[in-house]
Backbone as XML, in Angstrom:
<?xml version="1.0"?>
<chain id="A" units="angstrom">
  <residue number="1" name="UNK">
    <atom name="N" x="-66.196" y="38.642" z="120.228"/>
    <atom name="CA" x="-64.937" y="38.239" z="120.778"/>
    <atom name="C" x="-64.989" y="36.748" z="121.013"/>
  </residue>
  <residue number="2" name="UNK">
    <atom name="N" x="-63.920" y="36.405" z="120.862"/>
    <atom name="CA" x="-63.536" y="34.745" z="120.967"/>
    <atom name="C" x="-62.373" y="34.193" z="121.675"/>
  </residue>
  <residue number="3" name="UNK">
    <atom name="N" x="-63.163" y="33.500" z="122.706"/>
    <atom name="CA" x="-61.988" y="33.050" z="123.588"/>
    <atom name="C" x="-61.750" y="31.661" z="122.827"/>
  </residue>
  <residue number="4" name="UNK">
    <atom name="N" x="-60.152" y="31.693" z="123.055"/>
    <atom name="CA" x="-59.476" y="30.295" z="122.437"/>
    <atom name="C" x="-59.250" y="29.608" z="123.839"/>
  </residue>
  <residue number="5" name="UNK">
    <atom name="N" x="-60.234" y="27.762" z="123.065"/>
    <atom name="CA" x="-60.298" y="26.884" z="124.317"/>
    <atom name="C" x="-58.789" y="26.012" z="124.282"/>
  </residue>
  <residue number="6" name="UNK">
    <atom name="N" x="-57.603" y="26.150" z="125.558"/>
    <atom name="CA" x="-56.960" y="25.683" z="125.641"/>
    <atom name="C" x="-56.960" y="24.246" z="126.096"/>
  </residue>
  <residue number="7" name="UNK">
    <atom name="N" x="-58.380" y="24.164" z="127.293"/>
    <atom name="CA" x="-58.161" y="22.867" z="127.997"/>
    <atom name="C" x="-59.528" y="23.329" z="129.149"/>
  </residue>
  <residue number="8" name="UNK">
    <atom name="N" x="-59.374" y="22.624" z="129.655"/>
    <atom name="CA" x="-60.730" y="22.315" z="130.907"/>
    <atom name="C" x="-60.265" y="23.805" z="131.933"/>
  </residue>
  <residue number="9" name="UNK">
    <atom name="N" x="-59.106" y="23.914" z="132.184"/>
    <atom name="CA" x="-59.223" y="24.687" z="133.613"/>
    <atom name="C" x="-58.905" y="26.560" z="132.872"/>
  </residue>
  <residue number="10" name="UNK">
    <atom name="N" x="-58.404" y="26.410" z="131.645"/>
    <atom name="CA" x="-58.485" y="27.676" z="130.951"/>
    <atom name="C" x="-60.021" y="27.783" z="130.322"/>
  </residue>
  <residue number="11" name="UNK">
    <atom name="N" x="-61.133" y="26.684" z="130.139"/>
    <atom name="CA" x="-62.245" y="27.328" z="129.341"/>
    <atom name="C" x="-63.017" y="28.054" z="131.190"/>
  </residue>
  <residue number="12" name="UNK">
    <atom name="N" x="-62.989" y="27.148" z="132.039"/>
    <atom name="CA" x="-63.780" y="27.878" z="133.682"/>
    <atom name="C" x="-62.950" y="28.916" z="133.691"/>
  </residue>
  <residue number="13" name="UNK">
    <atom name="N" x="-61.825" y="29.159" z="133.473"/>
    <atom name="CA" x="-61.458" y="31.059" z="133.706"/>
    <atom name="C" x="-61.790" y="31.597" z="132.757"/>
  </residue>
  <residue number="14" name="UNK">
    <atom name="N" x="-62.368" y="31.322" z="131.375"/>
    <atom name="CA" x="-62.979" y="32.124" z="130.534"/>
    <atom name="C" x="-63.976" y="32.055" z="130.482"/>
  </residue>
  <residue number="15" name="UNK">
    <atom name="N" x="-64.665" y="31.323" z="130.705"/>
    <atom name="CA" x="-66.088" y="31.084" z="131.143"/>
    <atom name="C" x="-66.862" y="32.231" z="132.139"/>
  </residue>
  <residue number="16" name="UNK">
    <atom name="N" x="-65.800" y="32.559" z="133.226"/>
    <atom name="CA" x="-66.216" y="33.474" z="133.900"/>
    <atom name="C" x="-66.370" y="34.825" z="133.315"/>
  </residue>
  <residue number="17" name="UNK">
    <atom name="N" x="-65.376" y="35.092" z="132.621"/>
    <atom name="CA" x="-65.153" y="36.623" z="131.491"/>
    <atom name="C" x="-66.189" y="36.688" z="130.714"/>
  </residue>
  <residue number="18" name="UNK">
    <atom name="N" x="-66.368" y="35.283" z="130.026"/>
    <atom name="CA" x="-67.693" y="35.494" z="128.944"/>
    <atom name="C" x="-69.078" y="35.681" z="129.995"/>
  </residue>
  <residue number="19" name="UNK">
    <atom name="N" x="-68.968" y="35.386" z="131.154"/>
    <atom name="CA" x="-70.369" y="35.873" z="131.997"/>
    <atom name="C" x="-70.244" y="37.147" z="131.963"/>
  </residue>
  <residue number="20" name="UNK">
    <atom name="N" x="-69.408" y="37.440" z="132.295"/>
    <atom name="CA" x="-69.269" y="38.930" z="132.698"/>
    <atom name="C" x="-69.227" y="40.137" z="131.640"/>
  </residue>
  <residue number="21" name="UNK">
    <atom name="N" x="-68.735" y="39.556" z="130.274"/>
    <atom name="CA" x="-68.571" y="40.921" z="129.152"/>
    <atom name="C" x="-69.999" y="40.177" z="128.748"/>
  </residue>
  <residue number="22" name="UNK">
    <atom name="N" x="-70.937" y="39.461" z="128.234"/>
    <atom name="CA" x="-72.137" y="39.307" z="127.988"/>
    <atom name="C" x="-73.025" y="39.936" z="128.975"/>
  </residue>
  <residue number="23" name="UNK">
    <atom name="N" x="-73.236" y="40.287" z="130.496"/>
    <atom name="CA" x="-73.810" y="40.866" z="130.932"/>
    <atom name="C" x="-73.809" y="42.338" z="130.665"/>
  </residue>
  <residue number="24" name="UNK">
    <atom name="N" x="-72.727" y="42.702" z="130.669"/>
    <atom name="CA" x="-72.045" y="44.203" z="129.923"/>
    <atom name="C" x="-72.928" y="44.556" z="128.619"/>
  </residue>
  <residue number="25" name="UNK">
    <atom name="N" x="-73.148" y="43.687" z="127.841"/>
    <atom name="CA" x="-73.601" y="43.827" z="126.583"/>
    <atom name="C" x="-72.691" y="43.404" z="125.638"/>
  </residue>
  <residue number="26" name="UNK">
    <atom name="N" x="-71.633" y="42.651" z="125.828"/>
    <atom name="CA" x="-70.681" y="42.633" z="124.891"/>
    <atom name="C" x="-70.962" y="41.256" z="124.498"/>
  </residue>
  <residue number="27" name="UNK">
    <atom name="N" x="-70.889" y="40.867" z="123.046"/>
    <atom name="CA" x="-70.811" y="39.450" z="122.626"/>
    <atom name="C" x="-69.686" y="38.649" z="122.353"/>
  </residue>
  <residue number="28" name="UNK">
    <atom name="N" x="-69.499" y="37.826" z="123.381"/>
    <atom name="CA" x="-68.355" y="36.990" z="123.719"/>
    <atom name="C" x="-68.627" y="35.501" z="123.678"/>
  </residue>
  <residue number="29" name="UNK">
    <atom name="N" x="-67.733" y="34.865" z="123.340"/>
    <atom name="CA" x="-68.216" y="33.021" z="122.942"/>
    <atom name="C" x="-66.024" y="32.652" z="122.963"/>
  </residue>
  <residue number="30" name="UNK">
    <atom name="N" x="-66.559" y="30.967" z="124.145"/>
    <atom name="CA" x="-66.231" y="29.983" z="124.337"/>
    <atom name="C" x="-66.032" y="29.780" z="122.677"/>
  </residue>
  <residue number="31" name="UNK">
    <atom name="N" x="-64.866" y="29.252" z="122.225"/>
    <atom name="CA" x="-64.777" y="27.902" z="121.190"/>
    <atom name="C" x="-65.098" y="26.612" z="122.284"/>
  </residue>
  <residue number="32" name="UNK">
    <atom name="N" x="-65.825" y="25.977" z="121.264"/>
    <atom name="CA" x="-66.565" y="24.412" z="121.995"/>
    <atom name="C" x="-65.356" y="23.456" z="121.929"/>
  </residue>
  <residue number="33" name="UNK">
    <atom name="N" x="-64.314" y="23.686" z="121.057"/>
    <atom name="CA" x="-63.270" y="22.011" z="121.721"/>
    <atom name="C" x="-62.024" y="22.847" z="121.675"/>
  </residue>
  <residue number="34" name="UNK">
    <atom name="N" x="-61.638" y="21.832" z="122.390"/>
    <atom name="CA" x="-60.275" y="22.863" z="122.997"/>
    <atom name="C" x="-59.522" y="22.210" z="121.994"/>
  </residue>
  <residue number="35" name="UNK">
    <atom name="N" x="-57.894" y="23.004" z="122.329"/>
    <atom name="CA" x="-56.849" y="22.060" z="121.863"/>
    <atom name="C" x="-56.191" y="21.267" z="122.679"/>
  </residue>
  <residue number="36" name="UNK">
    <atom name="N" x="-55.830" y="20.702" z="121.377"/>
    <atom name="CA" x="-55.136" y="19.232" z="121.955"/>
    <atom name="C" x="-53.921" y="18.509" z="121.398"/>
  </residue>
  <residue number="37" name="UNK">
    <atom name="N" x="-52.688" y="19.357" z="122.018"/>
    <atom name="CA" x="-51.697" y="19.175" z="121.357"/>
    <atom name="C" x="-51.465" y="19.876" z="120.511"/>
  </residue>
  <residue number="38" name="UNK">
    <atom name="N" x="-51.804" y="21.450" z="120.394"/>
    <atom name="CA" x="-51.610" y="22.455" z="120.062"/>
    <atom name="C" x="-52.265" y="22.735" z="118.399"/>
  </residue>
  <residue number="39" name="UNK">
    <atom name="N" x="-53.031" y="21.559" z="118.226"/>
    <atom name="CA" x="-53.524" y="20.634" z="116.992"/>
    <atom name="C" x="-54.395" y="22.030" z="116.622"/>
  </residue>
  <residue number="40" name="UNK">
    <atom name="N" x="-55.385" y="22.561" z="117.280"/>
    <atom name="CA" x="-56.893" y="23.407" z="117.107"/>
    <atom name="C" x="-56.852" y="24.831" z="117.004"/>
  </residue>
  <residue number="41" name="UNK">
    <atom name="N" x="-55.471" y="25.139" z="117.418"/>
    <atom name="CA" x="-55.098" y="26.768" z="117.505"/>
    <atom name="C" x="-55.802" y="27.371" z="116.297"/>
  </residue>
  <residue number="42" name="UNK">
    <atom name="N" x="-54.516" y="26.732" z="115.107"/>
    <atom name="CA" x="-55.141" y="27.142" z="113.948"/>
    <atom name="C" x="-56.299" y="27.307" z="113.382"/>
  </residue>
  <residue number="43" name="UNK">
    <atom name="N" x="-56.836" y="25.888" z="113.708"/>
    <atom name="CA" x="-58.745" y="25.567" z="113.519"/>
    <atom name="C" x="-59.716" y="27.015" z="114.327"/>
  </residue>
  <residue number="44" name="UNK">
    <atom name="N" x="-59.154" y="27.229" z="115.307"/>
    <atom name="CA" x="-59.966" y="28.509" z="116.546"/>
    <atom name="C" x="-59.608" y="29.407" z="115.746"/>
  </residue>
  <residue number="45" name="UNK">
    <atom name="N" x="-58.348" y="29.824" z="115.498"/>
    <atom name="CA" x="-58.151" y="31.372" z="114.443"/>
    <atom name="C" x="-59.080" y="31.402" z="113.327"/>
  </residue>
  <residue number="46" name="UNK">
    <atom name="N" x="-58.892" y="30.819" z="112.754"/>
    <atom name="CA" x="-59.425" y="30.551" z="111.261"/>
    <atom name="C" x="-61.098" y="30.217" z="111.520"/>
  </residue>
  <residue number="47" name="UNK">
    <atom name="N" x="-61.232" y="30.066" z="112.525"/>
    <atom name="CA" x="-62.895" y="30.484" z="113.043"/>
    <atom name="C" x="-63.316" y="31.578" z="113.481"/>
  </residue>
  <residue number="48" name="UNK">
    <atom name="N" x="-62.564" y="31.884" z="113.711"/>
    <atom name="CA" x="-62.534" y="33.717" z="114.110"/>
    <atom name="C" x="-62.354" y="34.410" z="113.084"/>
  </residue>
  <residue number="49" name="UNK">
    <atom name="N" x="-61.746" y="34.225" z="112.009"/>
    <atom name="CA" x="-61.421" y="34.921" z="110.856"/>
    <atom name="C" x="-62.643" y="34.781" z="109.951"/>
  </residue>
  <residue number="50" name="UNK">
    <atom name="N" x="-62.830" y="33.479" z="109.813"/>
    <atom name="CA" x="-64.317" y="33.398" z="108.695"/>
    <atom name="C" x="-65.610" y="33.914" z="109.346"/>
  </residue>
  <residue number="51" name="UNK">
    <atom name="N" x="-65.557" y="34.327" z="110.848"/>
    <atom name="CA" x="-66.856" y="34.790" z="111.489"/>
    <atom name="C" x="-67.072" y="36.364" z="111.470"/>
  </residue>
  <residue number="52" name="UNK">
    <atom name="N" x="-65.517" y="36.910" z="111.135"/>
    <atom name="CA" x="-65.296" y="38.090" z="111.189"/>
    <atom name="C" x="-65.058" y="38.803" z="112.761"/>
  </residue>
  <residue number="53" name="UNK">
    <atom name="N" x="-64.888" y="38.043" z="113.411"/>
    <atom name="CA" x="-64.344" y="37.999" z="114.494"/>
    <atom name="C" x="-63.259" y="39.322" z="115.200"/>
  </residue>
  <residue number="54" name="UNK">
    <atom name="N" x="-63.309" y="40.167" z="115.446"/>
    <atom name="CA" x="-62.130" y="40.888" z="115.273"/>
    <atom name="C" x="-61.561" y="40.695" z="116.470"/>
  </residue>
  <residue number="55" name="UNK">
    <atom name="N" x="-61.843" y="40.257" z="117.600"/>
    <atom name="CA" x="-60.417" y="40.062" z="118.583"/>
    <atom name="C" x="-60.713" y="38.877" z="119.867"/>
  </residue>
  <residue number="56" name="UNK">
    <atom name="N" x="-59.692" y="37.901" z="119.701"/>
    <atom name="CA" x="-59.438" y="36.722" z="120.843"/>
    <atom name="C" x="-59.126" y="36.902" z="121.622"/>
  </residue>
  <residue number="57" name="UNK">
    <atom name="N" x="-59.626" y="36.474" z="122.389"/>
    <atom name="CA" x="-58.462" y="36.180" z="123.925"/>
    <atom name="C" x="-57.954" y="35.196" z="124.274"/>
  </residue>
  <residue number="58" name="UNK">
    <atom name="N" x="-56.491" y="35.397" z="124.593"/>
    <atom name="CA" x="-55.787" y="33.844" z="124.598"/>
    <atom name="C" x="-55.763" y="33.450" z="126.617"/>
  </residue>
  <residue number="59" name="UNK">
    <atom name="N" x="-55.861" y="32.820" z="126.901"/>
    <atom name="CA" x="-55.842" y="32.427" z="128.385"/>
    <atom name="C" x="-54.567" y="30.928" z="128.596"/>
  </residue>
  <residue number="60" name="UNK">
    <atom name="N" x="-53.929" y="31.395" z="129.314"/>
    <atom name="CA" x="-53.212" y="30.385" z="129.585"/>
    <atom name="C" x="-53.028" y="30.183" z="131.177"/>
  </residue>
  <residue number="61" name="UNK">
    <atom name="N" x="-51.665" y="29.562" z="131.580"/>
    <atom name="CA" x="-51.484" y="29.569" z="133.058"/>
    <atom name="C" x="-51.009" y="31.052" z="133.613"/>
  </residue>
  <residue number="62" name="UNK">
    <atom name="N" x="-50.352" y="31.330" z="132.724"/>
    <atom name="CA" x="-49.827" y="32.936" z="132.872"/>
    <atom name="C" x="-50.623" y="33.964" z="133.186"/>
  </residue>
  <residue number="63" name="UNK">
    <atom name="N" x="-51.555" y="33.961" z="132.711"/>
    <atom name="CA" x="-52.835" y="35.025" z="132.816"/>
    <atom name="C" x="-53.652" y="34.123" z="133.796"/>
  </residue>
  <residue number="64" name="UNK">
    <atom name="N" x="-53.939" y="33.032" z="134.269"/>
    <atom name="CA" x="-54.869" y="32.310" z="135.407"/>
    <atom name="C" x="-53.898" y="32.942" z="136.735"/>
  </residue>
  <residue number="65" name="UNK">
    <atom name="N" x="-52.755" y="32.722" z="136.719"/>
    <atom name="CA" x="-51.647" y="33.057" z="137.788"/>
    <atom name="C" x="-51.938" y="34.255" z="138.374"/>
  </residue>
  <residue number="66" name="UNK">
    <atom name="N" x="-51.920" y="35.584" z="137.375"/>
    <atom name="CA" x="-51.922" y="36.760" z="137.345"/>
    <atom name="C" x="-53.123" y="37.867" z="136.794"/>
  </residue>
  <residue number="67" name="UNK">
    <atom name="N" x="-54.102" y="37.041" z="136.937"/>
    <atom name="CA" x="-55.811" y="37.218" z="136.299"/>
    <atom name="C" x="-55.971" y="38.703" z="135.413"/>
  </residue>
  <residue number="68" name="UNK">
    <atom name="N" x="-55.427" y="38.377" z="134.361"/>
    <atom name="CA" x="-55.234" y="39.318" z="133.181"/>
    <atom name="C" x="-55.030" y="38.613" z="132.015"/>
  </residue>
  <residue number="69" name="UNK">
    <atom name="N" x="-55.553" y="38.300" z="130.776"/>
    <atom name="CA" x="-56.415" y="38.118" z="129.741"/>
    <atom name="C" x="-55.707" y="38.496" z="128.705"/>
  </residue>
  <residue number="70" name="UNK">
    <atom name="N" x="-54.820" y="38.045" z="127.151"/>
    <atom name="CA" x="-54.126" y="38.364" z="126.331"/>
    <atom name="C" x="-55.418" y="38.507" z="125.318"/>
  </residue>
  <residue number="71" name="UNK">
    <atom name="N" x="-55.506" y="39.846" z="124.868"/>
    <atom name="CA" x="-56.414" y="39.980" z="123.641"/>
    <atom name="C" x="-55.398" y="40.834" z="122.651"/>
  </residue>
  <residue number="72" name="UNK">
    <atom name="N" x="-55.949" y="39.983" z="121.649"/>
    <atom name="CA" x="-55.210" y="39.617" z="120.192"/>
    <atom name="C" x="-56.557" y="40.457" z="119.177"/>
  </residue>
  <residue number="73" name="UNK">
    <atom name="N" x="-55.835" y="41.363" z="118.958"/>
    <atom name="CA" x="-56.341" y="41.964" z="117.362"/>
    <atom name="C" x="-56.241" y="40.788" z="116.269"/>
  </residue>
  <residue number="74" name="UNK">
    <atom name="N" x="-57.334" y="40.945" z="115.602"/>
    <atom name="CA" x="-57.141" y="39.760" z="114.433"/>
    <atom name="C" x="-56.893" y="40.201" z="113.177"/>
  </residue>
  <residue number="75" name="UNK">
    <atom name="N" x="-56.967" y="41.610" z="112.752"/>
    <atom name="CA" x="-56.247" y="42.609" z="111.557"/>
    <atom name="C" x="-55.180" y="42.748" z="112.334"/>
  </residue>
  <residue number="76" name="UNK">
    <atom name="N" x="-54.384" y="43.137" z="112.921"/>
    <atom name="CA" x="-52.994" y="43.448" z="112.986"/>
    <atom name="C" x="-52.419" y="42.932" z="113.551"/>
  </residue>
  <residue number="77" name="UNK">
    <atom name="N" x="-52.777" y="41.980" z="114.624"/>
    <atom name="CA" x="-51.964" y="40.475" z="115.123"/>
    <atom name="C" x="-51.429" y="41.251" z="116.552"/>
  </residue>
  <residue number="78" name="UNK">
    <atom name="N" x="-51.912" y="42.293" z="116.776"/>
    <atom name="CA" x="-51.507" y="43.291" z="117.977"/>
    <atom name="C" x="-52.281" y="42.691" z="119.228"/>
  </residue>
  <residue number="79" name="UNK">
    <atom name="N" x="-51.090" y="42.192" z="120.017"/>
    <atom name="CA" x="-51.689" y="41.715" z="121.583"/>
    <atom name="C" x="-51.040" y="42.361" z="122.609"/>
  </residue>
  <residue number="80" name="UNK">
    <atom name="N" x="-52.093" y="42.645" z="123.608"/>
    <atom name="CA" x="-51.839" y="43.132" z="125.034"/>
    <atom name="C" x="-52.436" y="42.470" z="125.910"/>
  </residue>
  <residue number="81" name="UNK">
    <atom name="N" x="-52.012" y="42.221" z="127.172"/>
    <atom name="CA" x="-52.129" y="41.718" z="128.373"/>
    <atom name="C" x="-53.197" y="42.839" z="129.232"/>
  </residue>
  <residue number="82" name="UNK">
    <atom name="N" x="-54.445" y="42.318" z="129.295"/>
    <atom name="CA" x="-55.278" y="43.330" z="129.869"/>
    <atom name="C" x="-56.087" y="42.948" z="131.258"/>
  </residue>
  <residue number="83" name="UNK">
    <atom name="N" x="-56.451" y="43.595" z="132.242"/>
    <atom name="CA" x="-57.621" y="43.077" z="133.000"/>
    <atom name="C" x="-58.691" y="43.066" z="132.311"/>
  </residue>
  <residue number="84" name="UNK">
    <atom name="N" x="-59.591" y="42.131" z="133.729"/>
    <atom name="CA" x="-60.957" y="42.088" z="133.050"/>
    <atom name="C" x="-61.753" y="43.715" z="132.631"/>
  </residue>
  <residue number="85" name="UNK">
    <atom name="N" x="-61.641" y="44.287" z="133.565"/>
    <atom name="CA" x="-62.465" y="45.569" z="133.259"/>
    <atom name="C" x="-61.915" y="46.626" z="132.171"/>
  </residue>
  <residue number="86" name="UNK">
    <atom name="N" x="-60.712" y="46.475" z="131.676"/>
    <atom name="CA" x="-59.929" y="46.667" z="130.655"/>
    <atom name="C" x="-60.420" y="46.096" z="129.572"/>
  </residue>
  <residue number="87" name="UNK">
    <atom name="N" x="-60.289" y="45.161" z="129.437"/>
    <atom name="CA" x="-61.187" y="44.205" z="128.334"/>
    <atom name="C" x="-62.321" y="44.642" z="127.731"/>
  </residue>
  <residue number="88" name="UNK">
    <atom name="N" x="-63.009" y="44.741" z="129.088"/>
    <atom name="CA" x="-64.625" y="45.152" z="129.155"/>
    <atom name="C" x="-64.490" y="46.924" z="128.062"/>
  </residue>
  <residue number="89" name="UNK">
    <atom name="N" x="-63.527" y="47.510" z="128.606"/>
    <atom name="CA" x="-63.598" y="49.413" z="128.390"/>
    <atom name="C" x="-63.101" y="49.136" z="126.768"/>
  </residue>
  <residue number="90" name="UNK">
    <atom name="N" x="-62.513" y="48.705" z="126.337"/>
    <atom name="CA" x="-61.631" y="48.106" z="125.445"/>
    <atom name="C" x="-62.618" y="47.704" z="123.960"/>
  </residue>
  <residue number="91" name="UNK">
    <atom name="N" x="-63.959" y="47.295" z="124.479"/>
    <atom name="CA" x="-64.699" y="46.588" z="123.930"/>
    <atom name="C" x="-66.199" y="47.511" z="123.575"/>
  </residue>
  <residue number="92" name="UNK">
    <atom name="N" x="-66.459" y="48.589" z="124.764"/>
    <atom name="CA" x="-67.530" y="48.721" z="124.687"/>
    <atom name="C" x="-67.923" y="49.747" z="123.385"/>
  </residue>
</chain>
């Protein structure tokens, strides 16, 4: 799983998730540069796609607000708004 880096205060709320589904056993990874100006989205997908990646999580203010996590299927483009422990069940 691959969290997409929006910016500094969305990678520390994903940062925390990737502690937490890696302790689980689940393999989860930070993208290393965020976007910037909406410039990297594409660049983060298309890193997920050539890694074989099958599902992102998008983090924004919306989900920091309301601490629930948009994970994105990467075959069918299918997203839901999940908690963390959702995520976690979701995954294992």
């Amino acid at each position: 799983m691959l969290f997409i880096n929006f910016g500094d205060k969305e990678a520390l709320f994903s940062l925390k998730a990737v502690k937490v589904l890696r302790e689980a056993g689940i393999h989860a990874e930070l993208y290393p540069d965020r976007i910037t100006n909406g410039k990297h989205m594409k660049k983060q997908m298309n890193y997920a796609n050539k890694r074989n990646i099958p599902f992102v999580v998008l983090v924004g203010d919306e989900e920091m607000e309301n601490s629930v996590y948009t994970l994105k299927h990467m075959a069918s483009g299918e997203q839901s708004k999940v908690s963390l422990e959702a995520l976690i069940k979701a995954l294992e």
